[in-house]
Backbone as JSON, one array per atom type, in Angstrom:
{
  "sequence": "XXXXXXXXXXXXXXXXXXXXXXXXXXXXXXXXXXXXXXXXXXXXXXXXXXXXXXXXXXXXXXXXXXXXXXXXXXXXXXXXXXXXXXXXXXXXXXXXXXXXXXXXXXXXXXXXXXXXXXXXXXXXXXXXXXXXXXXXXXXXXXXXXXXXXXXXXXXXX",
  "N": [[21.87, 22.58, 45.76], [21.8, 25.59, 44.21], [21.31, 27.91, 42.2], [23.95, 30.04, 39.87], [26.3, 30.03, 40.85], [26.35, 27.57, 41.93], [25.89, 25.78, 40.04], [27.65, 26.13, 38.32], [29.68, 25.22, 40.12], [29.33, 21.87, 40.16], [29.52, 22.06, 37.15], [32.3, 22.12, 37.29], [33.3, 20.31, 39.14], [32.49, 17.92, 37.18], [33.89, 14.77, 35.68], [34.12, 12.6, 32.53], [34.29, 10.18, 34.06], [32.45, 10.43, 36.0], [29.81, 8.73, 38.23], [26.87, 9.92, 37.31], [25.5, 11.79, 34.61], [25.22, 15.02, 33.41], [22.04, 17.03, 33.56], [21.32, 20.27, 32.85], [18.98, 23.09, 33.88], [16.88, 25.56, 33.73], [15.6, 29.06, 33.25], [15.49, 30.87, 29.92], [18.64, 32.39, 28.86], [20.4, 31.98, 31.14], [22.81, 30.67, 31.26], [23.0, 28.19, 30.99], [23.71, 26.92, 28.46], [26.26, 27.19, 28.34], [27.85, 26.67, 30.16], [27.72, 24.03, 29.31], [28.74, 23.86, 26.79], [31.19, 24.74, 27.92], [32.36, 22.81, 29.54], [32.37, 20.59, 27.91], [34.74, 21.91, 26.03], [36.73, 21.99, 27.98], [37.4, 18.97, 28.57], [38.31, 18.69, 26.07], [40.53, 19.84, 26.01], [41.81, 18.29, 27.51], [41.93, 16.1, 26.27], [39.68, 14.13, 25.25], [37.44, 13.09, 23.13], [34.54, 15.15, 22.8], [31.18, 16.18, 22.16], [28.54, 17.99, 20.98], [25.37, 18.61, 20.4], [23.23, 20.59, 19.21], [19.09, 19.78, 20.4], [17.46, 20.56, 18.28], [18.41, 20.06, 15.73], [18.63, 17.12, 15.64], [19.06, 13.83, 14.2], [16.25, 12.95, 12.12], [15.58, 10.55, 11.52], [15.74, 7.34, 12.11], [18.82, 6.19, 12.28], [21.92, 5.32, 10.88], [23.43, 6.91, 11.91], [21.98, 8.04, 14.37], [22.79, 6.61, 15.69], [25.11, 5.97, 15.94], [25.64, 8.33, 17.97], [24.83, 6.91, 20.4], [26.65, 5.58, 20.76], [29.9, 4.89, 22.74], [32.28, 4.83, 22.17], [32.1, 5.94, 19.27], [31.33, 8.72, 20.29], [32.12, 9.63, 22.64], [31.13, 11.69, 25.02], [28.25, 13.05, 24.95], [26.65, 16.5, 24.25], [23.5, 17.43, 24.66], [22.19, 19.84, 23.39], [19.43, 22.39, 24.7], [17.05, 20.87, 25.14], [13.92, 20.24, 24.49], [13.26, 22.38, 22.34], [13.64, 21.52, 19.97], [11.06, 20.26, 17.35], [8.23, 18.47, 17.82], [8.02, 15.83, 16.77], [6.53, 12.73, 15.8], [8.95, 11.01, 14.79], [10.8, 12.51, 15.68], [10.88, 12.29, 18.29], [11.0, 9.94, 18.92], [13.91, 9.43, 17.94], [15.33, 10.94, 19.52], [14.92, 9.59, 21.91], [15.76, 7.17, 21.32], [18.74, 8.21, 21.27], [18.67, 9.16, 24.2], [18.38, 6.55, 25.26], [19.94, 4.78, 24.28], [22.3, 5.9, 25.4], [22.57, 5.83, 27.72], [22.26, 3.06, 28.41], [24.4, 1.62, 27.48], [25.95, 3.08, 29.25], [27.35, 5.83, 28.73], [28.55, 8.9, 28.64], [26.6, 11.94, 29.59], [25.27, 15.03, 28.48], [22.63, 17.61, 29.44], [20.8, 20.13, 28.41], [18.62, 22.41, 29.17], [15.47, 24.88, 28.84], [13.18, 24.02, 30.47], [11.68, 22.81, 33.3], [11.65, 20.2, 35.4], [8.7, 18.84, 35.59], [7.8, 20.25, 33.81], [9.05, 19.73, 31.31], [8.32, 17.0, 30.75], [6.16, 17.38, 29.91], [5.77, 18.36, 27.87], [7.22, 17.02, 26.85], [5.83, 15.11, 25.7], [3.77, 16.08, 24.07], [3.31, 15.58, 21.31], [3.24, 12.82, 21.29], [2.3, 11.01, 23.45], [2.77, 10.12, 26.09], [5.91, 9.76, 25.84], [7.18, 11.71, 27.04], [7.04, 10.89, 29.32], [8.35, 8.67, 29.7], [11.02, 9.21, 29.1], [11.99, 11.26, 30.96], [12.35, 10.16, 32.82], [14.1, 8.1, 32.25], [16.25, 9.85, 31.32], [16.17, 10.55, 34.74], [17.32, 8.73, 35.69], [19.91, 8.41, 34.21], [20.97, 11.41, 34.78], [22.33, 13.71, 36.77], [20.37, 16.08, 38.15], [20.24, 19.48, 37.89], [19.91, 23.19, 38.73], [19.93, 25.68, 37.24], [20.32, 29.46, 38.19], [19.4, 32.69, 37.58], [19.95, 35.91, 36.35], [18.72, 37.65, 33.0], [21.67, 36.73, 31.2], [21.75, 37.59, 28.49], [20.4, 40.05, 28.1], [21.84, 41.91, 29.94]],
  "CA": [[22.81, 23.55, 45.24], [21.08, 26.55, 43.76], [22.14, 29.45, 41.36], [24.61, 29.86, 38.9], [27.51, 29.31, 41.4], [26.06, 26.04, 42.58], [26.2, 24.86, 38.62], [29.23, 26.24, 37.8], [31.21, 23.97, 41.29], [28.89, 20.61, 39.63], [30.16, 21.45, 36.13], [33.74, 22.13, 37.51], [33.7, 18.37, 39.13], [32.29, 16.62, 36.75], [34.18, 14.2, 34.63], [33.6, 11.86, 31.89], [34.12, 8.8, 34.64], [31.32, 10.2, 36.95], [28.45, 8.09, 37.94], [25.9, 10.21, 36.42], [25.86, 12.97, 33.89], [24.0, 16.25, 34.01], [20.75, 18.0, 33.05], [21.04, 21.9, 33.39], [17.49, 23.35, 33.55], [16.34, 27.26, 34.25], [15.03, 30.2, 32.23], [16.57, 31.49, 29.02], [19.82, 33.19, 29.23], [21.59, 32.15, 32.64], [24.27, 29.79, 31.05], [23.33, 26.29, 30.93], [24.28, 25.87, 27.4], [27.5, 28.37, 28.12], [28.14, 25.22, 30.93], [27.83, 22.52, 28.78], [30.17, 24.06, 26.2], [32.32, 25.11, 29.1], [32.93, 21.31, 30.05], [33.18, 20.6, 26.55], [35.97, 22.91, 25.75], [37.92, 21.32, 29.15], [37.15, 17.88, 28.28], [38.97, 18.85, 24.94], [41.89, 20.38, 26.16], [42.13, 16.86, 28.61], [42.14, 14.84, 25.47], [38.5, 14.0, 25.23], [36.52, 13.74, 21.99], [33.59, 15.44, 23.07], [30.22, 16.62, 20.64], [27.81, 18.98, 21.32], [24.28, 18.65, 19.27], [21.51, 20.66, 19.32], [18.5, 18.42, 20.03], [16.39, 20.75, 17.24], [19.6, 19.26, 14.69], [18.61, 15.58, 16.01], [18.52, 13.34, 12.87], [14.6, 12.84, 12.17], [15.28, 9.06, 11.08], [16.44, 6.62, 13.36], [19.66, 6.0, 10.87], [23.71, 5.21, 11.78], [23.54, 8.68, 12.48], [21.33, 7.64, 15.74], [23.34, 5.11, 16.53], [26.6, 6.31, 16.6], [25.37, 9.3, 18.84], [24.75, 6.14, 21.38], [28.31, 4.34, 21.08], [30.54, 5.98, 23.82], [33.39, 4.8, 21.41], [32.0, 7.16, 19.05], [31.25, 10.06, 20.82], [32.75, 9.27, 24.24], [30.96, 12.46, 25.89], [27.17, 14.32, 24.29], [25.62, 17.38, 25.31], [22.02, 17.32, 24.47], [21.73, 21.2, 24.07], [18.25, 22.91, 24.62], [16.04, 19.77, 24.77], [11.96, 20.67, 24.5], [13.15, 23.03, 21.52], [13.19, 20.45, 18.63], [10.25, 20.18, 17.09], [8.45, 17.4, 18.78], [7.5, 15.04, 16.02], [7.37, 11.22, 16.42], [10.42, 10.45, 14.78], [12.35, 13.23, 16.31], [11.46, 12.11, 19.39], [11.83, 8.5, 18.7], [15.46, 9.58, 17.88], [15.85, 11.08, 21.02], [14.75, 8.95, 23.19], [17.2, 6.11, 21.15], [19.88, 8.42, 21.66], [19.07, 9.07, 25.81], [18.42, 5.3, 25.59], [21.21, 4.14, 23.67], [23.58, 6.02, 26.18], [22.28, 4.92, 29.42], [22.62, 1.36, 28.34], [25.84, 1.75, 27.1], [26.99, 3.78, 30.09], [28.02, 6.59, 27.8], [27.95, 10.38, 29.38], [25.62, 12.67, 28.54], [25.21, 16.52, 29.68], [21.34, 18.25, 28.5], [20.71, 21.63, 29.0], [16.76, 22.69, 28.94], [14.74, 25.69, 29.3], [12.26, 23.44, 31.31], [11.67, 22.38, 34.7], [11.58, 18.69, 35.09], [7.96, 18.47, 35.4], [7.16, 21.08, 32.52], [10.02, 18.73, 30.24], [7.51, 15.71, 30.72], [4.52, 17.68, 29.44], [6.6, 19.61, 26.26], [8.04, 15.62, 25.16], [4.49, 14.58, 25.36], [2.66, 17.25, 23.14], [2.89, 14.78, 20.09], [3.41, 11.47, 21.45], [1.44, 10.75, 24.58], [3.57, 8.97, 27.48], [7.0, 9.64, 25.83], [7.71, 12.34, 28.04], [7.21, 10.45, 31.23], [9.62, 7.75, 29.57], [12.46, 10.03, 28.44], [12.67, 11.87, 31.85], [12.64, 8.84, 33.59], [15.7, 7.65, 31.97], [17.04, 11.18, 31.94], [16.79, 10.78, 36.15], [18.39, 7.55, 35.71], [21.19, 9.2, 33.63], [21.88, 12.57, 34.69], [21.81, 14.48, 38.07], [19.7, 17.17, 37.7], [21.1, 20.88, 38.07], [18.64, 24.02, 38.69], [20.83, 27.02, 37.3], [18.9, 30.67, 37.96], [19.93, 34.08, 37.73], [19.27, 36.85, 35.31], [19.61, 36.79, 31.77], [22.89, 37.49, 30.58], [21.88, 37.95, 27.55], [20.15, 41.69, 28.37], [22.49, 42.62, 31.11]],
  "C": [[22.07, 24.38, 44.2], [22.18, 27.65, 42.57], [23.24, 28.93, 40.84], [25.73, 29.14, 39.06], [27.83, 27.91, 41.78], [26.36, 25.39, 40.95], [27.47, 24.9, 38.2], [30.57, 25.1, 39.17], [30.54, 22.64, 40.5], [29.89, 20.85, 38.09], [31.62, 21.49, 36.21], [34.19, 21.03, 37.91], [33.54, 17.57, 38.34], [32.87, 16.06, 35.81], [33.58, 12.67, 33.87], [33.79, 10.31, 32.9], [32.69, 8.65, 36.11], [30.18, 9.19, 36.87], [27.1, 8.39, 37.16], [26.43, 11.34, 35.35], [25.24, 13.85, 34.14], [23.15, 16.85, 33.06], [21.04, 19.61, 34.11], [20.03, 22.21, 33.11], [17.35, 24.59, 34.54], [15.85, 27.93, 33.15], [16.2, 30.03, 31.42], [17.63, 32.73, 29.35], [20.95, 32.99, 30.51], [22.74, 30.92, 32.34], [24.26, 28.62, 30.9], [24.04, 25.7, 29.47], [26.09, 26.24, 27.08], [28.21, 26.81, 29.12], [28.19, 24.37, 30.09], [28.97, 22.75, 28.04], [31.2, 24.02, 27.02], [33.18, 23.28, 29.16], [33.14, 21.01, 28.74], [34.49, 21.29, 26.24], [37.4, 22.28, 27.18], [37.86, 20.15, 28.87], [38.05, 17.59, 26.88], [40.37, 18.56, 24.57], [42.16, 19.03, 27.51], [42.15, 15.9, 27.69], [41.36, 14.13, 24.77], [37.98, 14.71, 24.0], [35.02, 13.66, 22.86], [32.33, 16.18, 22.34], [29.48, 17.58, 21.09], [26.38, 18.75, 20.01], [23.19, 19.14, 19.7], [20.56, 20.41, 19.48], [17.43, 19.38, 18.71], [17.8, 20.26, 15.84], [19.35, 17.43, 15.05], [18.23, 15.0, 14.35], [16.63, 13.12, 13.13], [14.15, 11.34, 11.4], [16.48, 8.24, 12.13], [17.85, 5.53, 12.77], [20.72, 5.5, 11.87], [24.1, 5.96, 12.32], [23.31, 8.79, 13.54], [22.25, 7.14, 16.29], [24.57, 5.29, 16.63], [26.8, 7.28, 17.77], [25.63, 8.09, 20.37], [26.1, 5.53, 21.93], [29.28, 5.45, 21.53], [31.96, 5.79, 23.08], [33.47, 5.5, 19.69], [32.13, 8.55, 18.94], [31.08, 9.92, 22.28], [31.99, 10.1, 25.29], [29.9, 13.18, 24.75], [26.7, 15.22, 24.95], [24.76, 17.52, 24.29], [21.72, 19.03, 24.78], [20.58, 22.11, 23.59], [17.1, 22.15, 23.91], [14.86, 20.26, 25.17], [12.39, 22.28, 23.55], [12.7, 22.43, 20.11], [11.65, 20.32, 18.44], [9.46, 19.08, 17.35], [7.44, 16.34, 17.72], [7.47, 13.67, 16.03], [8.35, 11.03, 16.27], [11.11, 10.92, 15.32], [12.13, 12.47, 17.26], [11.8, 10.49, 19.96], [13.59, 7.72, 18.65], [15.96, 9.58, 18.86], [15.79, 10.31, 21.92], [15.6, 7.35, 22.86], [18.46, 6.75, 21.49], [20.2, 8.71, 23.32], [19.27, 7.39, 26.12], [19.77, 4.47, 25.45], [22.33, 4.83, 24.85], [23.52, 5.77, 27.21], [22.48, 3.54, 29.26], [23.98, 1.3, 27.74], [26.78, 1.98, 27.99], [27.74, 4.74, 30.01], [27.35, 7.99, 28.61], [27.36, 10.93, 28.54], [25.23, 13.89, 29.07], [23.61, 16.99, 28.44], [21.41, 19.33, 29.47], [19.24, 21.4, 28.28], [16.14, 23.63, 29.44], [13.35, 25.31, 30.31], [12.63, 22.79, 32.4], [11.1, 20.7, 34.51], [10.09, 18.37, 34.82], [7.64, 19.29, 34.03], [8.11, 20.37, 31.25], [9.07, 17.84, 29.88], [6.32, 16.26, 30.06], [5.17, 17.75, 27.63], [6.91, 18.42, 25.67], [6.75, 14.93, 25.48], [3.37, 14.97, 24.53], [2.53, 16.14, 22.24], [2.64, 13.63, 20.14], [3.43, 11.14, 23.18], [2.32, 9.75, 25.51], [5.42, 8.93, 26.7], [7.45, 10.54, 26.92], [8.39, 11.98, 29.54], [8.61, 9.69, 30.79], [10.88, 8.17, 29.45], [12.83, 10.64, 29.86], [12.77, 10.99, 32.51], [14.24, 8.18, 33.44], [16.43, 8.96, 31.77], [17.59, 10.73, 33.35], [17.48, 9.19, 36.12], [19.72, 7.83, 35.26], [22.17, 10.09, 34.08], [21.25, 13.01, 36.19], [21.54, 15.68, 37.83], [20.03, 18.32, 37.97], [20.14, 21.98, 37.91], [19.93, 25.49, 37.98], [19.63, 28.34, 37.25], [20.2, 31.98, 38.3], [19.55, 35.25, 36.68], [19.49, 36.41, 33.8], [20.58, 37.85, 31.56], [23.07, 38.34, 28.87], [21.34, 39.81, 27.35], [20.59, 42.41, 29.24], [23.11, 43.45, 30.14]]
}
């Protein structure tokens, strides 16, 4: 399922009891993080506390702050939005990869949006810290079903 339309019918099915969650991934501007909100904002209005966090806002200590991100009784539903922006320092990505970890073992949904292509993700969370990348998308494709969105950008139309 390709193009914008193909993301927009995935984020129109998917709810917080699906088997996986989703990774949106294309160029800048064609909507993935406009999608994630999107399901956020319906997820809302269905009752659903749902969060939204930046991953360049990720705490940069692996605190309660981490760890509540993980507990689905928490934050029942995260979107992970515009992951391989954060600055890719150990701890951040130590964080991150407790908070993809912490919600896959939990069973806790999780929606990421990313200007990278799965293999170019694995390089970008490896710049600082050598073999996290592989590990983080790994449990990403364990997590989330992956979503290609493409089209122009909206933002210079």
């Amino acid at each position: 399922m390709d193009g914008k339309q193909g993301a927009l019918t995935v984020a129109r099915r998917w709810s917080p009891d699906a088997e996986k969650g989703l990774l949106f991934y294309g160029p800048t501007g064609v909507g993935k993080s406009h999608l994630g909100c999107a399901i956020v904002n319906r997820l809302i209005d269905e009752g659903y506390f749902a969060m939204i966090l930046k991953t360049v806002n990720i705490p940069k200590e692996n605190t309660e702050e981490v760890q509540k991100l993980t507990d689905p009784d928490e934050v029942p539903v995260l979107v992970l939005d515009d992951l391989g922006a954060e600055k890719g320092t150990d701890r951040a990505l130590e964080c991150l990869y407790s908070i993809v970890e912490g919600r896959l073992w939990n069973r806790a949904p999780l929606i990421v949006t990313t200007n990278y292509r799965p293999d170019d993700l694995m390089q970008r969370l490896s710049e600082s810290k050598p073999g996290y990348g592989e590990r983080l998308l790994s449990r990403l494709k364990q997590t989330c079903e992956f979503v290609p969105v493409a089209g122009p950008d909206m933002r210079t139309e």
